[in-house]
SEPA-630286 format. One line per 4 residues: number of its first residue (from 0); their letters; for each residue z, x, y of N, C-alpha, C. Coordinates in nm, 4 decimals. Atoms other than C-alpha are relative to their C-alpha. Example, Ala and Ser with C-alpha at 12.3 -4.5 7.8 and 13.67 -1.06 7.14 Angstrom:
0 = AS = 0.0000/0.0890/-0.1190/0.7800/1.2300/-0.4500/0.0000/0.0900/0.1200  -0.0060/-0.0820/-0.1190/0.7140/1.3670/-0.1060/0.0730/-0.0770/0.1090 .
END
This chain:
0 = XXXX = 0.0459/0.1201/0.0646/18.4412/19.5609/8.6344/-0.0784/-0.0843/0.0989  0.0687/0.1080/-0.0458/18.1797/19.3106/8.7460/0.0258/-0.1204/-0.0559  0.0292/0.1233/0.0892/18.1884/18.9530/8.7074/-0.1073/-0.1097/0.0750  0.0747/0.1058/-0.0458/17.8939/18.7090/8.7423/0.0323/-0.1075/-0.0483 .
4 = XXXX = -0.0160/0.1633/-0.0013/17.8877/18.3152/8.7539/-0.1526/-0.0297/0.0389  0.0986/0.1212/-0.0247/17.5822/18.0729/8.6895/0.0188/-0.0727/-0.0739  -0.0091/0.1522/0.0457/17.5032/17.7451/8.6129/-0.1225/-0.0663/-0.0348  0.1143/0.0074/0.0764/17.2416/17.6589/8.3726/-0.0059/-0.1437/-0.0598 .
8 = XXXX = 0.0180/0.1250/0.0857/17.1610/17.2743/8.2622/0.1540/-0.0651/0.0007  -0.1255/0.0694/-0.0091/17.4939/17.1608/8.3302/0.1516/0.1203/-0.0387  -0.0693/-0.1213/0.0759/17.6334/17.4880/8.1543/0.0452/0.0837/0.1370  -0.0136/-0.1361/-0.0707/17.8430/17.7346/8.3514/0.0877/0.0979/-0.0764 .
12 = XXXX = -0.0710/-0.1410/0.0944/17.8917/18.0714/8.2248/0.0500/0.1057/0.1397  -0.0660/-0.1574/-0.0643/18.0949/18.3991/8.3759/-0.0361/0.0698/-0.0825  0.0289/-0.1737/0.0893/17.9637/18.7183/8.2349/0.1097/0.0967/0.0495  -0.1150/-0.1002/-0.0787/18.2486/18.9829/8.2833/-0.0836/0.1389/-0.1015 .
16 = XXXX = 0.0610/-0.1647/0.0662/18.0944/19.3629/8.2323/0.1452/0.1049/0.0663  -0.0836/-0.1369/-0.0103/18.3399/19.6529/8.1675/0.1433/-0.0893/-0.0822  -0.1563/0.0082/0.0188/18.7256/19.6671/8.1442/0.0511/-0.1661/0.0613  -0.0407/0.1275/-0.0715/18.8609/19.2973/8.1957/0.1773/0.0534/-0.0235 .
20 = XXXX = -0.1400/-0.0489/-0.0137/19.2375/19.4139/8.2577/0.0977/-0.0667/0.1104  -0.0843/0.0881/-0.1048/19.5313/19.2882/8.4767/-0.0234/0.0655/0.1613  0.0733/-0.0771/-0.0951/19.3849/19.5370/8.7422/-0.1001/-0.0860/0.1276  0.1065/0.0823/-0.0251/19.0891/19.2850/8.7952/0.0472/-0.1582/0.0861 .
24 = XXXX = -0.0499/0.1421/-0.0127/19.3494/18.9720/8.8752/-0.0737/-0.0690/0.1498  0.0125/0.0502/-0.1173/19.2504/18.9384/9.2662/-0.1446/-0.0306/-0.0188  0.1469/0.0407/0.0027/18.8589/18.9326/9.1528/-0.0326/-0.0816/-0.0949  0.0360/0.1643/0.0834/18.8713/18.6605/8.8932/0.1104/-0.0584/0.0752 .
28 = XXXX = -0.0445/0.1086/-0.0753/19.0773/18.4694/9.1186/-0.0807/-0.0490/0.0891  0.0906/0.0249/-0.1510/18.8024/18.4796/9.4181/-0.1079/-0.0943/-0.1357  0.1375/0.1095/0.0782/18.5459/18.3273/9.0973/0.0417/-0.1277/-0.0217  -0.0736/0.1167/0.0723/18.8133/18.1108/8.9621/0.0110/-0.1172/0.1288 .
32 = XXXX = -0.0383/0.0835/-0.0897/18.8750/17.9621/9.3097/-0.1850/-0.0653/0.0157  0.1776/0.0533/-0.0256/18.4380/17.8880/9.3639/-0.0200/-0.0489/-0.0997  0.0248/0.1203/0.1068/18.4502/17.7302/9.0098/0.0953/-0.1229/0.0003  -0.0974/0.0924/0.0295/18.7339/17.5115/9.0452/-0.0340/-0.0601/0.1772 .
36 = XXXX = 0.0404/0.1431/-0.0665/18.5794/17.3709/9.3798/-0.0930/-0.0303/-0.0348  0.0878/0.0351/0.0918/18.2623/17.3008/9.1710/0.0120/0.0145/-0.1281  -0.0484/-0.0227/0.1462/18.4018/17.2547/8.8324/-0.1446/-0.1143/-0.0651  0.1007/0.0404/0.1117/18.1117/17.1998/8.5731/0.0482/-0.1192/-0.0409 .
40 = XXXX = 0.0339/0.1129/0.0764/18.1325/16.8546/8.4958/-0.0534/-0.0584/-0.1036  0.1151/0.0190/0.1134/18.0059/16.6877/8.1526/-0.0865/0.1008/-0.0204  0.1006/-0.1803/0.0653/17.8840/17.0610/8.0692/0.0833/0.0318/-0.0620  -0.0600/-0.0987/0.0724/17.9913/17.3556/7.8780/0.0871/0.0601/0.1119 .
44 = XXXX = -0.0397/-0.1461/-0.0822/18.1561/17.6423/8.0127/0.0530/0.1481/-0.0885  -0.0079/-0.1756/0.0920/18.1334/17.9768/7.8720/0.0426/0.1150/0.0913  -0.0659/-0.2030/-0.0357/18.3318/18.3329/7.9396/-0.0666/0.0479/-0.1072  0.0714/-0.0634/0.0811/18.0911/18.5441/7.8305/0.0354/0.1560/-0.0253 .
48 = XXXX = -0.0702/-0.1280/0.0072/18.2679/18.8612/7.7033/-0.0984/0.0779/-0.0955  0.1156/-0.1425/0.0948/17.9212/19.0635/7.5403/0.0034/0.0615/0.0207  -0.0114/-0.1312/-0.0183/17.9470/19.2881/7.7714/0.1240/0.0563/0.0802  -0.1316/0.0180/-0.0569/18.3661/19.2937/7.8080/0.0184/0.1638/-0.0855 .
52 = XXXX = -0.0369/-0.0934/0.1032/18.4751/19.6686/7.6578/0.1089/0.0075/-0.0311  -0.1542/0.0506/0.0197/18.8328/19.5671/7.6846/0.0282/-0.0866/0.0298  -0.0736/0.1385/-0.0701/19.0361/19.2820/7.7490/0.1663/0.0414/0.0161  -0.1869/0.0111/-0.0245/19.4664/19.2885/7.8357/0.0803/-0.0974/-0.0474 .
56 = XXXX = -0.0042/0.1592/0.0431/19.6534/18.9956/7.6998/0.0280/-0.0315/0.1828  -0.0071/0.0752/-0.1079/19.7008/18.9271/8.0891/-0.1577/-0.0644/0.0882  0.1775/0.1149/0.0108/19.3014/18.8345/8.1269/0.0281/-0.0728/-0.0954  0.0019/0.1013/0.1141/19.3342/18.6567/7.7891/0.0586/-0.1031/0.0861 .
60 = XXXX = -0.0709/0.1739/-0.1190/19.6053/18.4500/8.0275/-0.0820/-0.0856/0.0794  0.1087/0.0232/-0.1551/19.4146/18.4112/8.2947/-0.1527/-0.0617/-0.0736  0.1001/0.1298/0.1737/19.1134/18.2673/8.0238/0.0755/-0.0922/0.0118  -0.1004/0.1609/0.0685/19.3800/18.0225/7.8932/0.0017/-0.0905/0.1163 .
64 = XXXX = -0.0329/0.1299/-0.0860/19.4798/17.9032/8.2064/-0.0963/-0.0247/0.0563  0.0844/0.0619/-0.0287/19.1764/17.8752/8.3420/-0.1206/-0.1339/-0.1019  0.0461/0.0589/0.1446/19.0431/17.7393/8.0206/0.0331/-0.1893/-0.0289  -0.0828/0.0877/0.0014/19.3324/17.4882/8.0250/-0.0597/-0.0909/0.1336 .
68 = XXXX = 0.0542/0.1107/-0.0802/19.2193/17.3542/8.3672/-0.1305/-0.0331/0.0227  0.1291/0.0657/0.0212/18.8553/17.3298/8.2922/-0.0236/-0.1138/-0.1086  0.0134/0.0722/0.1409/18.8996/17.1750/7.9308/0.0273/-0.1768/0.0520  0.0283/0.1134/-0.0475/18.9471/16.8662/8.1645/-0.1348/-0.0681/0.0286 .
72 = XXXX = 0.1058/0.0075/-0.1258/18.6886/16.8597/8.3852/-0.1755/-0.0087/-0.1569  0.0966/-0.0980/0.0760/18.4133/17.0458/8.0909/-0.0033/-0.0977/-0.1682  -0.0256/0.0312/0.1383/18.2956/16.9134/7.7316/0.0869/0.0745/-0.1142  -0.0456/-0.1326/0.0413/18.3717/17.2739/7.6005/0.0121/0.0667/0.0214 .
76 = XXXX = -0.0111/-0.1437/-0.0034/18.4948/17.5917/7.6539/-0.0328/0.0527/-0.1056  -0.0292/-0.1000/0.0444/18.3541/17.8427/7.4929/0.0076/0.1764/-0.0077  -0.0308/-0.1529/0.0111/18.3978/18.2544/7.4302/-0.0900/0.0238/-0.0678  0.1510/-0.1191/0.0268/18.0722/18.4506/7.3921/0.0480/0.1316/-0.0769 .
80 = XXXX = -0.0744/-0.1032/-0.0067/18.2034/18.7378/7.2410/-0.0939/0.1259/-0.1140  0.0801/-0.1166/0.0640/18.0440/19.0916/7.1026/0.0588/0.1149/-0.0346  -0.1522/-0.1401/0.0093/18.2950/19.3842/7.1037/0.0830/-0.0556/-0.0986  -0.0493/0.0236/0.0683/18.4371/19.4351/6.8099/0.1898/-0.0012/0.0853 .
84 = XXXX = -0.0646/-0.0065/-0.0498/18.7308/19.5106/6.9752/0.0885/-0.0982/0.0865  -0.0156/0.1289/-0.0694/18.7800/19.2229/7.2185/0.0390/-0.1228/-0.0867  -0.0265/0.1181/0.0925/18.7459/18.9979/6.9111/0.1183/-0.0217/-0.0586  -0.1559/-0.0446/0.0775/19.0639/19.1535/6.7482/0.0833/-0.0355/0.0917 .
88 = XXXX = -0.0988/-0.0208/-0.0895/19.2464/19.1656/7.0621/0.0080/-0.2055/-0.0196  0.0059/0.1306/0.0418/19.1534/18.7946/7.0366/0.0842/-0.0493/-0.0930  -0.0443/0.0459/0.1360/19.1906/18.7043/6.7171/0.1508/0.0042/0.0127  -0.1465/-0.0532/0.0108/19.5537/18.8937/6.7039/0.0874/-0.0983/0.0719 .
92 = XXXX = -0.0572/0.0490/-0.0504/19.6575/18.6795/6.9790/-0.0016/-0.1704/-0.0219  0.0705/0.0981/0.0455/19.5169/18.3391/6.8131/-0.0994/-0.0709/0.0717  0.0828/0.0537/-0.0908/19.2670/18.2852/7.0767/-0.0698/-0.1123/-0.1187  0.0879/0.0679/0.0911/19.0299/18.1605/6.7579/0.0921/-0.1104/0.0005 .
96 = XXXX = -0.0559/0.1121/0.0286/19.3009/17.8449/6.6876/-0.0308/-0.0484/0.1403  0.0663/0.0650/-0.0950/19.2208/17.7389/7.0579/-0.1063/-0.0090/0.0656  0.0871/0.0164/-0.0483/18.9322/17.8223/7.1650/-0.1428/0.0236/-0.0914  0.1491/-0.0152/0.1170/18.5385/17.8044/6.9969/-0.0451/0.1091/0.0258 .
100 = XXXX = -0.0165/-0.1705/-0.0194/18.4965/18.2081/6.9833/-0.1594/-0.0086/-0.0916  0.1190/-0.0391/0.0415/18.1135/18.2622/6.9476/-0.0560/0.1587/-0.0373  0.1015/-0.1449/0.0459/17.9328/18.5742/6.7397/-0.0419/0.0236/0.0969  0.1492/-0.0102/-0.0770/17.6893/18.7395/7.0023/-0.1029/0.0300/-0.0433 .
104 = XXXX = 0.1588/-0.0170/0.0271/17.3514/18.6702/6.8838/-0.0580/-0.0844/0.0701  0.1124/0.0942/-0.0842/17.0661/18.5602/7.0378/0.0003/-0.0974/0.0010  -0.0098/0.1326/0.0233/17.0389/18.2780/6.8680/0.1324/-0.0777/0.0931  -0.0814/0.1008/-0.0495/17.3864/18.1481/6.9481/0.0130/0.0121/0.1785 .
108 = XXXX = 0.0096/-0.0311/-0.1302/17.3617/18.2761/7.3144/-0.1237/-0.1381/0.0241  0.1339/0.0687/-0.0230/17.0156/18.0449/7.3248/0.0929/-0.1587/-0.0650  -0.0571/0.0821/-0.0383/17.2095/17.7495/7.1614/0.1050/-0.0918/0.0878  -0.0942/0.0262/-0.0903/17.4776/17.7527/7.3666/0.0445/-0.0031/0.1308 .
112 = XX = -0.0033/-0.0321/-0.1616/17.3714/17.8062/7.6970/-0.1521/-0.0871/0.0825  0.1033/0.0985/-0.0616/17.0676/17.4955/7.6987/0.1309/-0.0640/0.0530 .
END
């Protein structure tokens, strides 16, 4: 798994490509620690899971709680999401009741990331 971080108009997104699994924990901790000493301020913040082919519910955690300590700092969190798969794993777990769980289309990729 790869994961990138930028910061677009106030917006910061993580792209995670591949398997996001409990495997991964020590390399979203090294991102989580470089966003949380520059935490997006009066912006968005998007986990962009388009190109996620799995998720674990122990990433989903690791989301939440990071989620949980941006939703301070951040206007919104939200979840990019494209895999059917990912969405379910979602869904199942009620991610949708907390968090704003975006289609991946262009369009909403382009609104949501001025």
């Amino acid at each position: 798994m790869a994961i990138y971080t930028k910061t677009t108009h106030g917006t910061t997104t993580i792209n995670f490509i591949g398997e996001f699994t409990f495997k991964e924990y020590s390399l979203f901790q090294r991102v989580q620690k470089q966003i949380y000493k520059n935490p997006p301020t009066n912006g968005s913040f998007v986990f962009d899971l388009a190109d996620t082919t799995k998720i674990d519910g122990i990433a989903m955690g690791m989301l939440a709680e990071m989620a949980e300590e941006l939703g301070e700092e951040c206007k919104q969190v939200i979840i990019i999401n494209t895999q059917p798969k990912v969405f379910e794993s979602m869904y199942d777990v009620g991610f949708h009741k907390v968090f704003k769980i975006v289609a991946d289309t262009e369009q909403n990729r382009t609104d949501y990331l001025q």
